[in-house]
N, C-alpha and C positions, 0 to 999 in steps of 0.2 A: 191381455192387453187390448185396448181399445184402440181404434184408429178414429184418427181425428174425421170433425163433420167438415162441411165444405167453410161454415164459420170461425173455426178454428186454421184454417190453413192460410198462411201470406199469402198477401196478392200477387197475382201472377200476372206479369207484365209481359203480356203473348207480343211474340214479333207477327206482324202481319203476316201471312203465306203470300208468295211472290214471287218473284223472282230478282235478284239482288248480283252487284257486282263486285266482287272485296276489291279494296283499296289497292292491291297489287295487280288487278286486271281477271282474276277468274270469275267466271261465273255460276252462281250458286242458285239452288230453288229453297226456298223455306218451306215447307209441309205445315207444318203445326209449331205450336209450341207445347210441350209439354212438365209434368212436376216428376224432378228426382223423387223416390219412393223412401229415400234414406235422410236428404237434406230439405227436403221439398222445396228446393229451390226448381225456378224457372227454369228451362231447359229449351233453346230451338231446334229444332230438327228440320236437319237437310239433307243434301246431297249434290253433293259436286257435278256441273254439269260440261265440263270436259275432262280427257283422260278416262281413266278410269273408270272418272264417276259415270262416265255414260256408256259405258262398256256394262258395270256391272250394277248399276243405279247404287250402289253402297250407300245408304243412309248414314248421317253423323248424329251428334250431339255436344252443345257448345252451351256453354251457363248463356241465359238470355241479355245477363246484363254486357255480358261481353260480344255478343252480336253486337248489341245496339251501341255499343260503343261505340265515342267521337274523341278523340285523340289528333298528337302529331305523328304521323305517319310520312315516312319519308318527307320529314321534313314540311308536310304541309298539313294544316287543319284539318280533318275530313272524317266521316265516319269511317269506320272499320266494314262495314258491307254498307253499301245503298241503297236503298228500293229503288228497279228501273219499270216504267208501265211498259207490257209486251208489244203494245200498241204504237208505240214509238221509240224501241231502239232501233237506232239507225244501224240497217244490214250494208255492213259495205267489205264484213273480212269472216272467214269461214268460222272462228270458234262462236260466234258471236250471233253468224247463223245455226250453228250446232245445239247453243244453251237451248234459242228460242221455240226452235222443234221440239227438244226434249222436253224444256219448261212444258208447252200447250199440250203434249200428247200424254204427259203426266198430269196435267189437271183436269182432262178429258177422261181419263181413268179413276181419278179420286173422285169429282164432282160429278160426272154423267154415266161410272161405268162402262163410256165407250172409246173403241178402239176408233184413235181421232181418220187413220190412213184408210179403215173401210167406214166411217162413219160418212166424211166426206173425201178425201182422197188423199195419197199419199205427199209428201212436197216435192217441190219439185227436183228432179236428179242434181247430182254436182255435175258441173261442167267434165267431158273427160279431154277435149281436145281446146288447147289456148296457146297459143307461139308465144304470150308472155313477152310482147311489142306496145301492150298497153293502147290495142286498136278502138278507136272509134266504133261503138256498137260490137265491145267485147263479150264472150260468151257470159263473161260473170256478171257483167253489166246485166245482162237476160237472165239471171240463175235468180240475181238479188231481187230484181223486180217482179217475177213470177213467185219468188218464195213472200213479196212481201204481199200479194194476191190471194198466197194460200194462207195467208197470217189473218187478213181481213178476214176471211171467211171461216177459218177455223173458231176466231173470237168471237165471231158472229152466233155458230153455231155453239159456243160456249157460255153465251148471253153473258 
């Protein structure tokens, strides 16, 4: 049996690598796209970036055209994942700052081979002491803006 040339294979309609929010609030990294070996259909590959997924990095796989899907979803228009630039989600709630570290210290590994925490520095710690009184110049207030310091400069260093 022969296996087919690159001109013989459907086109592959790659999801960008990213990092992406599903519709119902989680947040996802896209790696690549990739071709099933059996359907050669499109395929994106990710991996969850809370729960789990950032415990154990589990990689998925999901038909591409169903990533890219735009549908009614609860009731409203929208796509099925989104692309969000790393550079401007707004840090203001911990899974959200969770995705972002694991997103850049995962593309720090695929595109530069480097370990993003000894490359340039680790992020900055989570707050451990907060009375949760919602104070004027609260610790998270200082977590968010120091992690979005380490965000600058990790991008920086990711060119």
């Amino acid at each position: 049996m022969t296996s087919p040339t690159d001109h013989d294979l459907p086109l592959l309609n790659a999801t960008p690598p990213g990092l992406y929010r599903h519709y119902k609030g989680g947040w996802y990294e896209v790696i690549d796209t990739v071709r099933c070996s059996e359907t050669l259909q499109g395929m994106t590959l990710y991996r969850a970036l809370y729960g789990e997924g950032l415990k154990t990095g589990g990689q998925w796989v999901r038909p591409a055209a169903m990533f890219a899907e735009h549908g009614r979803f609860d009731g409203t228009a929208q796509p099925r994942f989104a692309p969000h630039d790393p550079a401007r989600v707004p840090l203001g709630d911990l899974a959200t700052a969770h995705a972002l570290i694991a997103h850049l210290r995962g593309r720090a590994r695929r595109e530069r081979q480097l370990q993003l925490d000894t490359a340039l520095r680790p992020p900055p710690p989570e707050p451990t002491a907060c009375c949760g009184r919602g104070c004027n110049g609260c610790v998270w207030e200082g977590f968010y803006e120091a992690l979005h310091h380490w965000r600058v400069d990790a991008l920086a260093l990711l060119g």
